[in-house]
C-alpha positions as CSV (number, residue, x, y, z in Angstrom):
1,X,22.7,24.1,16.1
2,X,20.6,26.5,18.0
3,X,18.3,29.3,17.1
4,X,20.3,31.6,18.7
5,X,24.1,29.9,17.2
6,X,22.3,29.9,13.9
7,X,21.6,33.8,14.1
8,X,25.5,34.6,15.3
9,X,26.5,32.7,12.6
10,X,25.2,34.6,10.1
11,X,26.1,38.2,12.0
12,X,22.9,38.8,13.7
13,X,22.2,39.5,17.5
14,X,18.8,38.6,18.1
15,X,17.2,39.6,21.5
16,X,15.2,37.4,23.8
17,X,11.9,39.2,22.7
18,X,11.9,38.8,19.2
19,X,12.4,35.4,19.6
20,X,9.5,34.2,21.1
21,X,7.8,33.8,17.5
22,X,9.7,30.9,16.6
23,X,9.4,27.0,17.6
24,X,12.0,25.9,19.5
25,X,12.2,22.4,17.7
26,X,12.3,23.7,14.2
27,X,15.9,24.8,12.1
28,X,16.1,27.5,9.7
29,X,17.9,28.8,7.2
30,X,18.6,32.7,6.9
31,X,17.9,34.5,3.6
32,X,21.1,35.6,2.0
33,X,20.7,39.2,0.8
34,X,22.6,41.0,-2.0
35,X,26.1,42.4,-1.1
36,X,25.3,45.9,-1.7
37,X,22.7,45.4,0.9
38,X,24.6,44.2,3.4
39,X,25.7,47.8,4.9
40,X,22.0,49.0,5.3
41,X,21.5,45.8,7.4
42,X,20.9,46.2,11.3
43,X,22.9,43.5,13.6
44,X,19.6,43.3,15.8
45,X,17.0,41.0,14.4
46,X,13.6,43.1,13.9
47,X,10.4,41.1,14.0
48,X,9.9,41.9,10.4
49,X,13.0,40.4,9.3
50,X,12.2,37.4,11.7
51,X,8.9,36.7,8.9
52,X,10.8,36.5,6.2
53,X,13.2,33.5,7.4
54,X,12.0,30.2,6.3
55,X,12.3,26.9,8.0
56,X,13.8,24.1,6.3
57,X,10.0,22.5,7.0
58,X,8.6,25.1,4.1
59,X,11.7,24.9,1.6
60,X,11.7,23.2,-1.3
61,X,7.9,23.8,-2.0
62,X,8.1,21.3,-4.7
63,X,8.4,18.3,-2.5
64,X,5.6,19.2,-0.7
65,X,3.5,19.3,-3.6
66,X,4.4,15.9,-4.4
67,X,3.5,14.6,-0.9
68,X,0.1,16.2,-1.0
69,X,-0.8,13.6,-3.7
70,X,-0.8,11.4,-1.3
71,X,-4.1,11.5,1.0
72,X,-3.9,8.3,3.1
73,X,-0.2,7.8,4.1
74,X,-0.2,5.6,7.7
75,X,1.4,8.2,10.4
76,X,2.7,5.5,13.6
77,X,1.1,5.9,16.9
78,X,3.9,6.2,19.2
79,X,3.2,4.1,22.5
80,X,3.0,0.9,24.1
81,X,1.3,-1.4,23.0
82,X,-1.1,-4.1,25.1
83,X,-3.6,-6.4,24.9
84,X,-6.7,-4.0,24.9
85,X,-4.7,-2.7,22.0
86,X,-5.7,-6.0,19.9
87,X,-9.4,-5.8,20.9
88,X,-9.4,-2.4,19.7
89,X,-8.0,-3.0,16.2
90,X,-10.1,-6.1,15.5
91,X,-13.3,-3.9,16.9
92,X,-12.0,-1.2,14.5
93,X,-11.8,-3.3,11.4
94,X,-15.2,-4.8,12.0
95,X,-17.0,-1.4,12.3
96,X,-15.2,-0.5,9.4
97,X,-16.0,-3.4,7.0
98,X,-19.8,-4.2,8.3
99,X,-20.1,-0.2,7.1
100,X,-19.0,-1.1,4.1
101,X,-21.7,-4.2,3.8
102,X,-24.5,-2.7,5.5
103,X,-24.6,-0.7,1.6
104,X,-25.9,-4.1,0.8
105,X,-29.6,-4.2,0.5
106,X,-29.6,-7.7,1.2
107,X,-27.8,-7.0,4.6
108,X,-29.6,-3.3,5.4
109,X,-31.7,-5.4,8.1
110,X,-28.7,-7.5,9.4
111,X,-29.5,-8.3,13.1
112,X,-27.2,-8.3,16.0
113,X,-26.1,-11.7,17.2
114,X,-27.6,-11.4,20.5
115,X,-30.8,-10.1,19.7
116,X,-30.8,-13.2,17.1
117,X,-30.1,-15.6,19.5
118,X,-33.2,-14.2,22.2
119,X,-35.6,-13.8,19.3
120,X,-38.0,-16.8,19.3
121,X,-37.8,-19.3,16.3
122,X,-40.6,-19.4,14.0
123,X,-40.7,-23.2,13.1
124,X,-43.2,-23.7,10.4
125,X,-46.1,-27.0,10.4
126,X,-42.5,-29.4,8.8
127,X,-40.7,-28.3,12.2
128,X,-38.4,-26.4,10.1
129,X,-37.6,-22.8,10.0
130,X,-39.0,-20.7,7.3
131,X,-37.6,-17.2,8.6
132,X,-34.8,-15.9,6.8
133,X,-32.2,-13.8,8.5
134,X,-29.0,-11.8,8.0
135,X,-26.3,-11.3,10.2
136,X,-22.5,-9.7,9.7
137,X,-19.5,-11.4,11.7
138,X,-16.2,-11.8,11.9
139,X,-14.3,-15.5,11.4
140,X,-13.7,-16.7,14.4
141,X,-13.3,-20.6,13.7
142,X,-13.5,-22.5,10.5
143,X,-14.1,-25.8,10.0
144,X,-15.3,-28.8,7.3
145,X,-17.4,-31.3,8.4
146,X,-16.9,-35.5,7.1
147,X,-19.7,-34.7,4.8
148,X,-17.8,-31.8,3.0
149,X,-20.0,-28.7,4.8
150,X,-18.4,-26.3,5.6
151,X,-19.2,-25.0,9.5
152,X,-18.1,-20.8,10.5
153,X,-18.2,-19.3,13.8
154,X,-19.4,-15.9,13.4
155,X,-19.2,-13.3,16.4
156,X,-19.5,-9.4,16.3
157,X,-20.1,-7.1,19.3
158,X,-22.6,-8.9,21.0
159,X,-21.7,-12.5,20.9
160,X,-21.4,-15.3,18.7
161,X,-23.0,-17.8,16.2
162,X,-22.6,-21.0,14.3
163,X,-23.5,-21.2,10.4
164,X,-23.0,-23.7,7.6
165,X,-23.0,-23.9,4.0
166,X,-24.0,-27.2,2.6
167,X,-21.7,-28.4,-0.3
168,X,-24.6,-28.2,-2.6
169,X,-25.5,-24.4,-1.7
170,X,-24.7,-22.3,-4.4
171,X,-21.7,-20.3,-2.5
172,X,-20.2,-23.5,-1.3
173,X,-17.0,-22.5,-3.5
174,X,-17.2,-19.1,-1.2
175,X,-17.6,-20.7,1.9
176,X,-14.4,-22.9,1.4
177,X,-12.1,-19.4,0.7
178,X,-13.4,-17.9,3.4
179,X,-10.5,-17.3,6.1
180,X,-9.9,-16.8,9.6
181,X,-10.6,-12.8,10.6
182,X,-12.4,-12.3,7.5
183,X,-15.9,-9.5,8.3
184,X,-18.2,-11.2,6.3
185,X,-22.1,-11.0,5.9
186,X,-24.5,-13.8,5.8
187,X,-28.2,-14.7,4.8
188,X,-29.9,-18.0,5.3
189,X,-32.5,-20.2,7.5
190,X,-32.7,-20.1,11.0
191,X,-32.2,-23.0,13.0
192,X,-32.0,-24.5,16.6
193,X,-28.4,-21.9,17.1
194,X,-27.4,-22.3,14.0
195,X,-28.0,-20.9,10.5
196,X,-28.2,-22.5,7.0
197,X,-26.1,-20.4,4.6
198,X,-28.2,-19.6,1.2
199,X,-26.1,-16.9,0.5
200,X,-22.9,-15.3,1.6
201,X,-21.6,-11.6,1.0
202,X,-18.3,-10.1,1.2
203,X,-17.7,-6.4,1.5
204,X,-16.1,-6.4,-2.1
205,X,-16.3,-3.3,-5.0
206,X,-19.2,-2.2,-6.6
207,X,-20.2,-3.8,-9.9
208,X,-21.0,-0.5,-11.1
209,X,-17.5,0.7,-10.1
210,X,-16.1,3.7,-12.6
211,X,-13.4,3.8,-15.1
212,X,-12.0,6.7,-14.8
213,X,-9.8,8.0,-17.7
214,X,-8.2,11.9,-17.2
215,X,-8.2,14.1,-20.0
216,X,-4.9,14.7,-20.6
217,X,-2.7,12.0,-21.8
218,X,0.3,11.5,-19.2
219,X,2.0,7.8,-18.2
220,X,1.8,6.3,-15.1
221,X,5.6,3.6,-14.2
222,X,5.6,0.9,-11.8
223,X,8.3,-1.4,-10.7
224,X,9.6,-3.2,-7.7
225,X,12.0,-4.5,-5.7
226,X,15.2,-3.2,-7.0
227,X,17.7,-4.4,-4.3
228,X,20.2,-2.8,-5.2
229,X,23.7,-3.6,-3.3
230,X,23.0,-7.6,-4.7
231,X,25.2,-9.1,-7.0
232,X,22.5,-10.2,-9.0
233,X,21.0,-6.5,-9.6
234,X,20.5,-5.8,-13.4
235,X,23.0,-2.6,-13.3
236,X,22.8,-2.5,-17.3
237,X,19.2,-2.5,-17.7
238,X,18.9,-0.6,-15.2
239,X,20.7,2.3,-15.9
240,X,18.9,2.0,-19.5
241,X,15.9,2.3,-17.8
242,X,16.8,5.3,-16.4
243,X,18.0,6.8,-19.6
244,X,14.3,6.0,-21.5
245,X,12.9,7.8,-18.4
246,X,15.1,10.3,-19.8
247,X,14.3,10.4,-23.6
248,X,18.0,9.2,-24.4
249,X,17.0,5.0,-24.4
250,X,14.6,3.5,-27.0
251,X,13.2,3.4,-30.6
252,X,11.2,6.6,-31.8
253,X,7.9,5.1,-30.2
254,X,9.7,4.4,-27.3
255,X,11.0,7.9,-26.5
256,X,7.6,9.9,-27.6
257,X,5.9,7.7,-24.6
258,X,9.0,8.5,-22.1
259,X,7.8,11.7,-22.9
260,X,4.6,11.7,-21.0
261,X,5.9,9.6,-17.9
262,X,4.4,12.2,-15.0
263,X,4.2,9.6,-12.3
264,X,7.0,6.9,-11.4
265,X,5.8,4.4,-8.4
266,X,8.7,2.4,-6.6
267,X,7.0,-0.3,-4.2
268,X,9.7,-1.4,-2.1
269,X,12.6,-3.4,-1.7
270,X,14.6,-0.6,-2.8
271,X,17.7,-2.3,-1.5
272,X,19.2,-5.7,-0.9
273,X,19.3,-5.0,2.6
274,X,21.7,-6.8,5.7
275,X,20.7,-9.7,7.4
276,X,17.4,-10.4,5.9
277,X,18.0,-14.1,5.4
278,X,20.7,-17.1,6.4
279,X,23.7,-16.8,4.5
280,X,22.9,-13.1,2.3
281,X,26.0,-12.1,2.6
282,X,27.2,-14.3,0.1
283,X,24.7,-12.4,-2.2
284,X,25.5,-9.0,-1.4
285,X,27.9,-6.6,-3.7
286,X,27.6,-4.1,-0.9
287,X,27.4,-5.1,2.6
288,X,26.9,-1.4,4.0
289,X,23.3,-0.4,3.8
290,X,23.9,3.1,3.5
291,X,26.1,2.7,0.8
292,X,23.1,0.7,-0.7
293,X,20.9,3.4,-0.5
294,X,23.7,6.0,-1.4
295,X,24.3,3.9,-4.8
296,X,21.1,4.2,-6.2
297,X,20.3,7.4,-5.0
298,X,22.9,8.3,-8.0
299,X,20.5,7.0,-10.5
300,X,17.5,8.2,-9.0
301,X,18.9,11.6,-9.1
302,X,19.4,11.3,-13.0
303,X,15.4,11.3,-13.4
304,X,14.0,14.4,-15.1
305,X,12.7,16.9,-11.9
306,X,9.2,17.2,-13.8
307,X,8.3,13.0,-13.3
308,X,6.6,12.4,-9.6
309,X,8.7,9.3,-7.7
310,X,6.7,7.9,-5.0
311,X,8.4,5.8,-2.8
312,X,7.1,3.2,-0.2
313,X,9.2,0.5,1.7
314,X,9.6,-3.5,1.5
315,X,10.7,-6.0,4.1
316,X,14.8,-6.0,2.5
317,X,14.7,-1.9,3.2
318,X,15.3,-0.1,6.5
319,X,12.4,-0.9,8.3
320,X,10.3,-2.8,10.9
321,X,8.5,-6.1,9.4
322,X,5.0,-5.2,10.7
323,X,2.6,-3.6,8.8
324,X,2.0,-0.9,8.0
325,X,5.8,-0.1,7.5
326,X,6.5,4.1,8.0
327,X,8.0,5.5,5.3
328,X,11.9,5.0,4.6
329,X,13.6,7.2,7.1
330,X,15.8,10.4,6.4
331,X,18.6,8.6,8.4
332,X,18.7,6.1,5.8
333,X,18.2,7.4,2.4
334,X,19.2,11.0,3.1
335,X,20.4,12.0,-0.2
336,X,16.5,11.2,-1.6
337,X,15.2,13.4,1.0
338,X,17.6,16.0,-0.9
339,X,15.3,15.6,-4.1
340,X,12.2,18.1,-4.6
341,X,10.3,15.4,-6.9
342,X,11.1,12.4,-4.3
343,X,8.2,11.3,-1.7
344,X,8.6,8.6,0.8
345,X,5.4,7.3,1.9
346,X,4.0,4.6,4.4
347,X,3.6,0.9,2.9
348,X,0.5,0.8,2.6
349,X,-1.0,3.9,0.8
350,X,-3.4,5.5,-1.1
351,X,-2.3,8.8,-3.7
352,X,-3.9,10.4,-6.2
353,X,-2.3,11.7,-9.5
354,X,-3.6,13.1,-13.1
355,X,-5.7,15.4,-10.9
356,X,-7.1,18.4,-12.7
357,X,-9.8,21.2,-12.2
358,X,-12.1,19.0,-14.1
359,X,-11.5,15.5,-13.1
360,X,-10.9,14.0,-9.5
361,X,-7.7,11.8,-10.5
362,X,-6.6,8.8,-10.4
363,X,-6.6,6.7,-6.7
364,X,-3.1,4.7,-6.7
365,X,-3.1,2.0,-4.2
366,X,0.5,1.1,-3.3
367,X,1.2,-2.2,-1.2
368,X,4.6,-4.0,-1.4
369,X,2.5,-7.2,-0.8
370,X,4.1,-9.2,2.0
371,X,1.0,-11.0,2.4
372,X,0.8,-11.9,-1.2
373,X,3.0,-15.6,-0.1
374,X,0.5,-16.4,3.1
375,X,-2.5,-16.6,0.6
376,X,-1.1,-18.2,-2.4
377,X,-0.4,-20.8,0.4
378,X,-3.3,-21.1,2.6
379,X,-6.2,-20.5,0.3
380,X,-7.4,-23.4,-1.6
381,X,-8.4,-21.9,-4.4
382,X,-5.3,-19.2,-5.0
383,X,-3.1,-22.6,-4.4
384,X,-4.8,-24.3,-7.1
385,X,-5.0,-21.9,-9.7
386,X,-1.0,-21.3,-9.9
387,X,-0.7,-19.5,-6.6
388,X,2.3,-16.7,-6.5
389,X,2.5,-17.6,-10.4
390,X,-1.0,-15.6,-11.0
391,X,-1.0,-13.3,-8.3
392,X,-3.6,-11.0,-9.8
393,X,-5.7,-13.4,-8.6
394,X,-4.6,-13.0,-5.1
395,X,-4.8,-8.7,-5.8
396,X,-8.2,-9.5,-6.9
397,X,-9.1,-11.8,-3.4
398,X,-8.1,-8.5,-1.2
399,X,-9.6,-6.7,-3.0
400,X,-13.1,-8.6,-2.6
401,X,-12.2,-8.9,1.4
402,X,-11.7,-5.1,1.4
403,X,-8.2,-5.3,3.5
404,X,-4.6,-6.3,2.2
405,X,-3.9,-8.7,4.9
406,X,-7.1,-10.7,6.2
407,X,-5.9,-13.2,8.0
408,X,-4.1,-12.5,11.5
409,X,-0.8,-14.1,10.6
410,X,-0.4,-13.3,6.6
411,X,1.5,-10.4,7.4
412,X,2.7,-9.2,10.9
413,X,0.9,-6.2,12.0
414,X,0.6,-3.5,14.2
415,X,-2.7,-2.9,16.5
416,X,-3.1,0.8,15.6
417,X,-5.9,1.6,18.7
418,X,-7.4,4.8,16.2
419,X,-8.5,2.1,13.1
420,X,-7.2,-0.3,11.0
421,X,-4.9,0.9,7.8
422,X,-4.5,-2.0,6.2
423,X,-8.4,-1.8,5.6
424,X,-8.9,-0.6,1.8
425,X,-11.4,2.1,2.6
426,X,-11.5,3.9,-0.9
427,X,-11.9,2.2,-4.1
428,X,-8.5,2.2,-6.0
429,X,-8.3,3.0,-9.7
430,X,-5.3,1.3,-9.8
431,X,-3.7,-1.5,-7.4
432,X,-0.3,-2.0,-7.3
433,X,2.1,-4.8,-5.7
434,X,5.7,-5.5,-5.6
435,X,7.4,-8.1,-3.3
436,X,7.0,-11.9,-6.0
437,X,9.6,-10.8,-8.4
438,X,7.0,-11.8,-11.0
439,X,4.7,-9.6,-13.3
440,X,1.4,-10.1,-13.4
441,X,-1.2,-7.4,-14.8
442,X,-5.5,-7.9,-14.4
443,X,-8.8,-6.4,-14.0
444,X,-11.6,-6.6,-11.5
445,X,-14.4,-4.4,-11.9
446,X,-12.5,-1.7,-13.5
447,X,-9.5,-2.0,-11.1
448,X,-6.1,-2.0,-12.6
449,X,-4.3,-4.7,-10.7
450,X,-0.4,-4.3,-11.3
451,X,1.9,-6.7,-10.0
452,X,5.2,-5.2,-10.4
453,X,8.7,-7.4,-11.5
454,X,12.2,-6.8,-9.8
455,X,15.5,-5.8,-11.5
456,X,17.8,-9.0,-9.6
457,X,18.1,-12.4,-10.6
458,X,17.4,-15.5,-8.8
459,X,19.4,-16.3,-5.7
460,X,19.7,-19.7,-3.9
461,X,17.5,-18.5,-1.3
462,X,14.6,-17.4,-3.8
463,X,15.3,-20.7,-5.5
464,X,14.3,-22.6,-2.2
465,X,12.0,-20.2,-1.8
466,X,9.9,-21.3,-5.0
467,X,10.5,-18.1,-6.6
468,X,11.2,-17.7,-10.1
469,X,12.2,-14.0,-11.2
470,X,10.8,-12.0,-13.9
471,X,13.1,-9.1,-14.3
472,X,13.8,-5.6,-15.9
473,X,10.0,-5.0,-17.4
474,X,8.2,-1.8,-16.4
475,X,4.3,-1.3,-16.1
476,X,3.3,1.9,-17.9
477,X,-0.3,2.9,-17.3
478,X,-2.3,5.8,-19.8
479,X,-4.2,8.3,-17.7
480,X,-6.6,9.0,-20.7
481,X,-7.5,5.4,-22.1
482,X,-6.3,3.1,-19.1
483,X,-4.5,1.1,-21.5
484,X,-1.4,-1.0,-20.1
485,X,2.1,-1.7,-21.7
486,X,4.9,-3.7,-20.8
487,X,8.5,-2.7,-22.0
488,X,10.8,-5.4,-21.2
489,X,14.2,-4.0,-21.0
490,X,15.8,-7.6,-21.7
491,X,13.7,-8.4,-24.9
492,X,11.8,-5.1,-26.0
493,X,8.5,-3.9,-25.6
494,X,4.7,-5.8,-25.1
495,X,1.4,-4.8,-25.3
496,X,-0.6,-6.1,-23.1
């Protein structure tokens, strides 16, 4: 409907002039005013009357409040996209990491590859090289020699460079993680085009990184991967879920915690989903996925309006595959859009919470973790140590590489010409991962790393798969001592 239909509609004739205020492309909503007022009311629209309609854009201030939290939420670039596209994004992400390495005083006086490669070599009286240099680069070929060295090709801006790591240097066990399209920085002895690796830096977290802790006590929930609409969905548990949110589930303890949940995080895979893998139908309990989202829109709904739900999406919901996904759209889950303390955001993002006049908050990294599989697979040491059965280990890998999916091919992407979002450009306080079905919790350098469970069973397909559910437990996080609990709404609670 119209400006102008919108006006009739409610009785008002509105002339041409005074309605050149108003954007075209925006609805509104008229004010209703008291009944007794409706006789003193004129049937032309004055322009002081137009100020005091609202657009549906400012109602429901609430909401908006809720989505301010959130400070780096991926907006998509609408356009084409082409090769120079590609360069671009890889050109952005290398910028953007060697930034974050050149705070490295071992790497302030990295050189260029070029100027490197012109600069004459100082061979001392062995014929050997004694100059040490520094140079950052991104992976552009990895290989291992027959005598277990391991050999990079390095290039950044200006061109490109060989290096190797002997098995006996001491960041050999680096050097073997290291992945394609990984911005790395390196130190060591130059050679005849070629450097000897001594030491090897990635762009990483501080160790001096801060623990924050807010000053009031509130709760932070996480959990994952819902999917509702399958016929393995934990409907029981669930819904008692919902009611400790609510005060009304749980022992004493139980309920006095519920209390102070502020903040509830929901990292994706809200739904089932159509068509996600050979043979799902057999799986689903509802094959429509609007009536997927509609379902548990009905529990959502039951959450007390004072507790903040962020929302971002997974590869079962509404959405494209490539990262980073846009938030869940209106046309899909509608009746979440219709709750003020509901806020879809982009998968991958960043909000802050607990924030108060006298501390900053807490930073919330949300990822749903599609490329959580790709590395428990292709790195050695991830493989070796238990892979997607210790996936903290794999939270704590991204978060030394500084970007959620490293290597091109762990996660489709899109080549977003203005930078790369998938970079993690702020420190998190607190990392958080869905998409395994399996709970993990750790710490790295003061980082809370939260790998979400699920509320569905195993199905056939996540038995081939490899993967082995770990369902209905919540992550609560205190805001005042950072402390984490478990409650496991199959066998009761767990400290952890």
């Amino acid at each position: 409907m119209n400006q102008v239909q919108e006006f009739l509609k409610n009785g008002i004739l509105p002339t041409v002039e005074k309605l050149n205020p108003f954007n075209s492309d925006k609805k509104f909503e008229i004010k209703e005013e008291p009944s007794s007022n409706v006789q003193q009311k004129p049937n032309t629209l004055e322009k002081k009357e137009i100020e005091k309609i609202e657009t549906k854009e400012e109602v429901g201030l609430k909401k908006n409040e809720v989505c301010a939290s959130a400070f780096e939420n991926y907006k998509d670039e609408d356009k084409k996209r082409e090769l120079g596209d590609f360069v671009k994004y890889f050109r952005n992400r290398y910028n953007s990491l060697r930034s974050i390495l050149m705070n490295r005083p071992e790497l302030q006086n990295a050189m260029s590859i070029n100027r490197l490669k012109n600069k004459p070599l100082n061979v001392g009286p062995t014929g050997k090289s004694r100059e040490r240099v520094s140079i950052i680069g991104i992976v552009k070929d990895k290989d291992i020699t027959k005598n277990g060295n391991v050999i990079l090709t390095l290039e950044d801006l200006t061109g490109e460079m060989t290096v190797l790591c002997s098995k006996t240097a001491p960041c050999f066990n680096e050097a073997k993680d290291i992945g394609f399209d990984e911005v790395i920085g390196i130190s060591g002895s130059m050679g005849e085009n070629i450097i000897f690796i001594n030491e090897l830096f990635l762009p990483d977290i501080s160790l001096n990184n801060e623990l924050k802790k807010s000053e009031n006590e509130e709760y932070l929930v996480f959990t994952s991967d819902i999917h509702y609409g399958s016929k393995s969905f934990y409907e029981t548990e669930f819904n008692n879920f919902i009611l400790w949110l609510n005060g009304e589930y749980g022992d004493e303890k139980e309920r006095e915690i519920s209390k102070k949940v502020k903040y509830l995080f929901l990292l994706g895979d809200l739904v089932e989903g159509v068509g996600i893998y050979p043979g799902q139908d057999n799986d689903l309990k509802i094959v429509d996925i609007y009536d997927q989202y509609n379902g548990l829109s009905k529990y959502i709904e039951r959450i007390r309006k004072d507790v903040k739900i962020f929302v971002i999406g997974g590869n079962h919901d509404a959405l494209r595959l490539s990262e980073p996904q846009p938030a869940i759209s209106k046309e899909f889950a509608n009746s979440f859009y219709e709750m003020e303390n509901v806020c879809f955001l982009s998968n991958p993002c960043l909000v802050n919470v607990c924030k108060t006049e006298n501390f900053p908050g807490l930073n919330v990294l949300l990822y749903h973790g599609y490329s959580l599989h790709y590395l428990s697979q292709n790195v050695s040491s991830l493989k070796d140590s238990g892979g997607l059965n210790r996936v903290e280990l794999i939270m704590k890998y991204l978060l030394q590489r500084r970007h959620l999916c490293p290597a091109y091919g762990s996660a489709l992407f899109v080549p977003d010409t203005r930078d790369d979002p998938l970079i993690i450009k702020k420190v998190p306080d607190i990392f958080a991962t869905g998409h395994v079905h399996k709970l993990a919790l750790g710490n790295y350098r003061n980082v809370n790393l939260i790998q979400a469970g699920c509320w569905v069973g195993q199905t056939d397909y996540q038995e081939k798969q490899g993967m082995m559910p770990d369902p209905c437990k919540i992550v609560l996080v205190n805001s005042m001592s950072r402390e984490i609990k478990v409650l496991d709404f199959l066998h009761g609670e767990k400290d952890e």
